[in-house]
C-alpha positions in Angstrom: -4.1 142.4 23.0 -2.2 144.6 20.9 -1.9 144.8 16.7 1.4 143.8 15.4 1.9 144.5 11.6 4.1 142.4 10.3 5.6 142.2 7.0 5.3 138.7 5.7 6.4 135.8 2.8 3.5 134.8 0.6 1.0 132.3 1.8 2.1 128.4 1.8 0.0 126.4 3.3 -3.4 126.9 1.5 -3.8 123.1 2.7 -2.8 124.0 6.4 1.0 123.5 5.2 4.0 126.2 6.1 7.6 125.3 6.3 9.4 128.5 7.4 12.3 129.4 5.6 14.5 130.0 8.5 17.9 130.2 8.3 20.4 130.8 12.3 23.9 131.6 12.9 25.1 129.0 15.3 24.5 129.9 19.0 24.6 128.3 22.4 20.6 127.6 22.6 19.4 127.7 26.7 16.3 125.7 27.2 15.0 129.2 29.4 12.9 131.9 27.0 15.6 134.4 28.1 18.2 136.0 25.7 16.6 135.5 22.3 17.8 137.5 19.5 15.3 139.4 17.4 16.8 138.7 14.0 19.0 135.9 12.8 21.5 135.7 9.9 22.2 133.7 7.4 25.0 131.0 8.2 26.2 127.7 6.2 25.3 124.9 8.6 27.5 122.7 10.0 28.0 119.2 7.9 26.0 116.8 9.9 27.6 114.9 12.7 25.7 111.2 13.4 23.8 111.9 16.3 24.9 109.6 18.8 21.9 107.4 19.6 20.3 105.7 23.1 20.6 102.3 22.8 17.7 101.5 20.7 15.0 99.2 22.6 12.7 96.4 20.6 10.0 97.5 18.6 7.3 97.2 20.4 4.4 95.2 19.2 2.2 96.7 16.5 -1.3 96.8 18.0 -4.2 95.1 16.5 -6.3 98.2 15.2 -3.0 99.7 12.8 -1.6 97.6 10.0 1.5 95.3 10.7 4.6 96.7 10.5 3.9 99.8 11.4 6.3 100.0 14.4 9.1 99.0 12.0 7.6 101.8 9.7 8.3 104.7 12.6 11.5 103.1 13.9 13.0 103.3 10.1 11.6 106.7 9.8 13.2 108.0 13.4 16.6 106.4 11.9 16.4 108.5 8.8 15.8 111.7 10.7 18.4 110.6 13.3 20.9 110.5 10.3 19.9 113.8 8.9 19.8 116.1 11.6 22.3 118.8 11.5 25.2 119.2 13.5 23.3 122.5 14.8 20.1 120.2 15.8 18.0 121.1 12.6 17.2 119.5 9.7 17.9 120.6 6.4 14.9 121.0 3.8 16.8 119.3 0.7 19.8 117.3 0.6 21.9 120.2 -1.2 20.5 123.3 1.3 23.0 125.2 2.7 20.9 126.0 6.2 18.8 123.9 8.1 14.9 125.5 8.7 13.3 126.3 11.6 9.6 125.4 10.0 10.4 122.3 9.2 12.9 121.3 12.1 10.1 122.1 14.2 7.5 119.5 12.6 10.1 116.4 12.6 11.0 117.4 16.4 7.3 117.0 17.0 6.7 114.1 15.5 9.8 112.2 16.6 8.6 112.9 20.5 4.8 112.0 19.2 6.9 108.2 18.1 7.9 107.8 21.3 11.5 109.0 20.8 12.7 110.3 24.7 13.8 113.8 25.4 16.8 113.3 27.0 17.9 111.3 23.7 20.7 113.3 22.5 19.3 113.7 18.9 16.2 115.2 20.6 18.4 117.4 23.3 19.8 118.7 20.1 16.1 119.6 17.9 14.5 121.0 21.3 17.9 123.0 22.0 17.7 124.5 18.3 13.9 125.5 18.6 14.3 127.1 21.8 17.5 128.9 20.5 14.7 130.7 18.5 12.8 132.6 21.4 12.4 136.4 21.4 11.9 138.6 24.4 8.5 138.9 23.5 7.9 134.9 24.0 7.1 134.2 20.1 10.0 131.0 19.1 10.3 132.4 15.5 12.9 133.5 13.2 10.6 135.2 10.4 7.6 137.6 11.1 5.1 135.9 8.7 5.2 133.1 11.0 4.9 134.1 14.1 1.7 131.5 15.1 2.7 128.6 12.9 5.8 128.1 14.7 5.7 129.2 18.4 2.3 126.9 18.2 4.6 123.7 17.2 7.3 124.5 19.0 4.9 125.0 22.3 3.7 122.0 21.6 7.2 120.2 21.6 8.1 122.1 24.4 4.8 120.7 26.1 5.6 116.9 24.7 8.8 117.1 26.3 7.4 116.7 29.7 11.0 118.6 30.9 9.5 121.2 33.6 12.4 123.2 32.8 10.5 124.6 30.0 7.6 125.3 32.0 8.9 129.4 31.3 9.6 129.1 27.9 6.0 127.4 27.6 4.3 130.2 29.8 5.6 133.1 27.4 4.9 131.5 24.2 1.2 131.0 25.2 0.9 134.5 26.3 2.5 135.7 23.4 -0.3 133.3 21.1 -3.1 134.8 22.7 -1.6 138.5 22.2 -1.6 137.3 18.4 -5.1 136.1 18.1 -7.5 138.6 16.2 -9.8 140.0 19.0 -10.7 143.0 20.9 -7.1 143.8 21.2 -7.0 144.4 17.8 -10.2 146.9 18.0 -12.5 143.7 17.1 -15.8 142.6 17.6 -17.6 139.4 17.7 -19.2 140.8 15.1 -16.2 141.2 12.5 -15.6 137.8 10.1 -12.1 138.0 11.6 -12.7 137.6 15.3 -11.1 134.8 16.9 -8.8 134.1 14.5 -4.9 133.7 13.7 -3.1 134.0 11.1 0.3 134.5 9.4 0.8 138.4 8.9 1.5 139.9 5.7 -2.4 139.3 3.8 -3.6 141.4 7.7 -6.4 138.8 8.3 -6.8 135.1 9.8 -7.0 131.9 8.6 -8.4 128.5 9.6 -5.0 126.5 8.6 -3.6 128.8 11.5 -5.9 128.9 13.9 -5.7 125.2 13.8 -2.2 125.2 15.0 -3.2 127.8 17.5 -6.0 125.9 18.8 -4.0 122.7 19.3 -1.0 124.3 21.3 -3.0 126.2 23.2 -5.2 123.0 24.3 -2.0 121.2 25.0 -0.7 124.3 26.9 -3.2 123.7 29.2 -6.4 126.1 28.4 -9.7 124.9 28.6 -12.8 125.3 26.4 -14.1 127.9 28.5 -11.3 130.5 28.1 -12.0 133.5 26.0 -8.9 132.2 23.6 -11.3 129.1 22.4 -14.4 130.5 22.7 -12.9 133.4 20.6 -11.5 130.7 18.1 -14.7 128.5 17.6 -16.5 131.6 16.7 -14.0 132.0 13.5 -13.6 128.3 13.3 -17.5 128.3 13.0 -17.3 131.1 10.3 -15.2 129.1 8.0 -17.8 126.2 7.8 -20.5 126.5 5.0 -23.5 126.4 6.4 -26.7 127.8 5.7 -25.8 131.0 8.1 -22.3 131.0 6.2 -21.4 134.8 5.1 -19.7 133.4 2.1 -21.6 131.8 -1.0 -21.3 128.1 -0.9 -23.3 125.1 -1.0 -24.2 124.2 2.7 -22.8 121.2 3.0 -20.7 121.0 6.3 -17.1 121.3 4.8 -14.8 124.3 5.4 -12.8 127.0 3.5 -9.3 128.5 4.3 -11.1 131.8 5.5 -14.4 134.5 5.7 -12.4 137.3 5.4 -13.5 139.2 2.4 -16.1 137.4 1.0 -14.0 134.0 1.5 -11.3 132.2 0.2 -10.8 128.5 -0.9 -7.8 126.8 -2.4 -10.3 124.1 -4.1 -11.9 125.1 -7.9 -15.5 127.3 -7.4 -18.6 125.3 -7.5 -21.6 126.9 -9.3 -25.0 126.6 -6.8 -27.8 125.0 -8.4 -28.7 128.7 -8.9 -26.0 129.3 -11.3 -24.2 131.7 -8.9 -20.4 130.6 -8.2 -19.5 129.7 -4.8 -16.9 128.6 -2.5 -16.0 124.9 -2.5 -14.5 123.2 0.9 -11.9 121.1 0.4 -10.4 117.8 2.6 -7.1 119.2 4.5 -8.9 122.5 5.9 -12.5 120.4 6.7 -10.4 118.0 9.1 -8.9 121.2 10.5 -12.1 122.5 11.4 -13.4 119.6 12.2 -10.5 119.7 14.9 -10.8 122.9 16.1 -14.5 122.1 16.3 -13.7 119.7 18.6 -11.0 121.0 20.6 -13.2 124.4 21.2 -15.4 122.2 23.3 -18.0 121.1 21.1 -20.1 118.1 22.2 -19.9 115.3 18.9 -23.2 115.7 18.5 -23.2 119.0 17.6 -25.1 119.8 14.1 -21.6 121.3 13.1 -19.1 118.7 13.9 -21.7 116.5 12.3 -22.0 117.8 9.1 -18.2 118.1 9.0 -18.2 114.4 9.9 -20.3 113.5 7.1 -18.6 115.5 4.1 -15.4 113.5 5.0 -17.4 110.0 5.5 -19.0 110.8 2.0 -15.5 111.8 0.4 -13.9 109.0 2.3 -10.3 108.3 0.6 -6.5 108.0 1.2 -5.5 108.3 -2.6 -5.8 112.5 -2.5 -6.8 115.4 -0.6 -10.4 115.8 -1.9 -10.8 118.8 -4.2 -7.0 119.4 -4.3 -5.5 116.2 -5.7 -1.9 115.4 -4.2 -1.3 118.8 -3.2 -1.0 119.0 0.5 -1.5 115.2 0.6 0.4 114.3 3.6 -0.8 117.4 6.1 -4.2 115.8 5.0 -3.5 112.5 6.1 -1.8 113.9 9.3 -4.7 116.4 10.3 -6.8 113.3 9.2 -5.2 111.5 11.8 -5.6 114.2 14.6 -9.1 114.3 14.1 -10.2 111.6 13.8 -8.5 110.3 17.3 -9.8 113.8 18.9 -13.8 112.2 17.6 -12.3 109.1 19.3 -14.2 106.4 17.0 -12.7 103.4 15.9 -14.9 103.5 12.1 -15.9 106.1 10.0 -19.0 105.3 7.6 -18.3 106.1 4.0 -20.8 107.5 1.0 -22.0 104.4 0.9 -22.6 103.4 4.2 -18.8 101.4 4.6 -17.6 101.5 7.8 -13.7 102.1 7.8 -10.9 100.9 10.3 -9.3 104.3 9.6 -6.0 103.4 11.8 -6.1 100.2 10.1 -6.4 101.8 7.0 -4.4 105.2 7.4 -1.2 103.5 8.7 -1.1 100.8 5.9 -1.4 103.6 3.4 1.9 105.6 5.0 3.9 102.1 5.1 3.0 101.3 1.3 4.3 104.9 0.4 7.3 104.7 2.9 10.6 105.4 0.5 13.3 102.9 1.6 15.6 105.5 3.3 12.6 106.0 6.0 11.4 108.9 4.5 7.9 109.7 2.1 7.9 112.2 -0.6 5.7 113.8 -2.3 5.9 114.6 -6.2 3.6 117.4 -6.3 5.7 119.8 -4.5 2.8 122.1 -3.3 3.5 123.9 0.3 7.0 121.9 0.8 5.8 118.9 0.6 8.6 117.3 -1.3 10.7 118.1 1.6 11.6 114.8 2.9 12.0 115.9 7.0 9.0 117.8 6.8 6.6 114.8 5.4 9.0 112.3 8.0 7.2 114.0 11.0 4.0 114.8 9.3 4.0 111.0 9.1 5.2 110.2 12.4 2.5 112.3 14.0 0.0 110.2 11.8 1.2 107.1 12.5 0.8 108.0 16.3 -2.2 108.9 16.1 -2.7 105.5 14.3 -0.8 103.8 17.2 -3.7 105.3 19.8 -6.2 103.6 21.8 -9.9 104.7 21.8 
C-alpha cells in the first residue's frame, strides 16, 4: 500500500466528529464508481424541491426495551430530512448555506436507511445518487483530501445498507482503496511503529482512533473478517490508544482511550496529574466507546481484559447528560457511538459506578426524544465539530435510535 500526502483542513472531530466541507457543481451522478471527477467546484445549490415521498406506512410499534414514542421520534426526524434535502440530493449544513456538504449528506443518508427508510424511496435515490456522484478513479467517494477515510468509510457503508447489488463495483473500489489508506507496511511501517494499523485524515501525517473507527466499521460491513490483515492491523493501533499498563503514553491505566499514540499521545480531555505528580493523558467518553468498538469489531472475545476494562470506565462514568471529560462538546457522536457499541457487546444492561444496572435502549432513546426540537431535528448549543448542524445530529440520531430499536 502506497503513501499518499495529502494536504488537509484542520482536525474536527477530536470527539470522532468530521463534517466535510464539500461543496459540487451539479452533475448527472451514475450509481457505477466509473467517471468520477478529481476535483469539484464551488456551485450555489439548487433551492430545494420537496422530495416526493412513498406512501408513508404506519409506525410500527415501538418495542418494549426503547422508550414509547420512539418510532414517532424517527418518523418526525425522516420528515424533517425529507423536507430539507436539496434539489441535488444533499443536505445543506445551515439553513442560510449556499452548498449542500458531502460530510454531512453522507451521515443523514446513513442514518435514514439505518430508520428503515427504503432505497428505492426517491428522497434516498436522490442522497445515494449524490454520494456516489463523488467517486474518483482511484475508488475513494470524496470531494476534499483531508477526508479521504471519513467519508468513503460512510459512504461504503450506505452503499452497503442499500442492499442494491448495483453497487457491488462502487463497494469493491472503495474497500480497496481504504485498505490502500490504512498506515501499514505500504507506507514503510512496522508493527513496531505507534502508527501501524491505523487511519487517519491527512494533513497532521499520522492516524487516529476517531478514524480508524469509521474505517473498522465499513470495512466489517464491507464484508472483511477479523482475520484479515486490515483488522488485525487495526486492533494493533486500536490497542495502542487504550491506557493500559503497557500504554507508550503517560496515563493512568485505567481502560479508557485517547484520540492517538503518535507522538507521545494526544487527548482532547484536560491532563490528569498520576498520583506521582507527573501529567498524563486523560481518556475521554466519545473516543473510549470508539475503541471499545473497534475492540470489538477486530475480533476480540468480550471477555477480553481490554474490552473489559473499557466496559468498566464507561459503566463507572455512566451518563447521558455529557460526553465524560468533554462536557457537551461532541455530545451527540457520543450518544451515537454509545449506541453502536453497546449493541456490538450485545447486552441488554450496563452496571454503573455504583453497581446500577441500566436499560441503556430504554434509557438512550428516551433521552434523544426529550431533546428532539419540534421540527424533527436536535441541536446542539455547543457547536464543537459541527454539531449545531441540524442534518448532521438528525442522522447521528437516527443511527442511535436504531441501534435502540435492536434486538439482543
Amino acid at each position: 500500500m502506497r503513501r499518499i500526502v495529502v494536504l488537509m483542513l484542520p482536525v474536527l472531530m477530536a470527539a470522532g466528529v468530521v463534517a466535510a466541507s464539500c461543496t459540487r457543481e451539479p452533475k448527472p451522478a451514475a450509481p457505477s464508481a466509473a467517471g468520477g471527477s478529481e476535483t469539484s467546484q464551488p456551485a450555489a445549490t439548487p433551492a430545494a424541491e420537496p422530495t416526493e415521498a412513498a406512501p408513508a406506512p404506519a409506525s410500527a410499534a415501538d418495542p418494549e426495551h426503547v422508550a414509547p414514542g420512539t418510532q414517532a421520534a424517527m418518523d418526525k426526524a425522516i420528515a424533517y430530512l425529507r423536507q430539507t434535502q436539496q434539489a441535488d440530493g444533499g443536505w445543506l449544513p445551515m439553513e442560510k448555506a449556499e452548498a449542500t456538504e458531502m460530510g454531512i449528506s453522507s451521515v443523514a443518508t446513513l442514518g435514514l436507511l439505518r430508520a428503515g427508510v427504503p432505497a428505492d424511496d426517491p428522497m434516498m435515490v436522490k442522497a445515494v445518487n449524490y454520494l456516489v456522484g463523488f467517486q474518483k478513479d482511484d475508488g475513494g467517494i470524496y470531494d476534499k483530501e483531508g477526508y479521504r477515510n471519513y467519508t468513503t468509510s460512510i459512504c461504503l457503508m450506505v452503499l452497503k445498507a442499500t442492499g442494491d447489488k448495483k453497487y457491488d463495483e462502487a463497494v469493491g473500489k472503495a474497500l480497496a482503496f481504504l485498505k490502500d489508506l490504512q498506515w501499514d507496511e505500504g507506507e514503510g511501517l512496522g508493527a513496531e511503529s505507534e502508527d501501524f494499523g491505523g487511519a487517519g485524515y491527512g494533513s497532521h501525517k499520522r492516524p487516529d482512533l476517531s478514524n480508524t473507527q469509521w474505517f473498522v466499521e465499513a470495512v466489517r460491513e464491507a464484508g472483511l473478517k477479523p482475520d484479515d490483515p486490515a483488522l488485525k492491523n487495526a486492533l494493533v493501533f486500536v490497542s495502542r490508544t487504550q491506557a493500559t499498563e503497557e500504554a507508550r503514553f503517560i496515563s493512568l491505566p485505567d481502560g479508557s482511550f485517547i484520540y492517538t499514540p503518535h507522538g507521545g499521545g494526544e487527548s482532547k480531555a484536560a491532563e490528569v496529574v498520576l498520583p506521582s505528580g507527573q501529567k498524563g493523558l486523560k481518556g475521554y467518553g466519545s473516543m473510549t466507546y470508539a475503541g471499545f468498538l473497534s475492540l470489538i469489531y477486530c475480533g476480540l472475545d468480550k471477555q477480553d481484559k481490554r474490552v473489559q476494562a473499557a466496559l468498566k470506565w464507561l459503566g463507572d462514568r455512566w451518563t447521558l447528560e455529557e460526553n465524560p471529560e468533554l462536557g457537551r462538546q461532541g455530545y451527540y457522536y457520543y450518544l451515537m457511538i454509545m449506541g453502536k457499541a453497546l449493541r456490538a457487546y450485545g447486552e441488554p444492561t450496563i452496571t454503573d459506578g455504583q453497581g446500577t444496572k441500566h436499560p441503556w435502549q430504554k434509557e438512550l432513546s428516551a433521552k434523544l426524544i426529550q431533546l428532539q426540537n419540534e421540527d424533527g431535528s436536535w441541536t446542539n448549543d455547543v457547536d464543537r465539530w459541527h454539531e449545531g448542524y441540524k442534518p448532521l445530529l438528525t442522522g447521528y440520531a437516527l443511527t442511535t435510535l436504531d441501534a435502540c430499536k435492536a434486538k439482543l
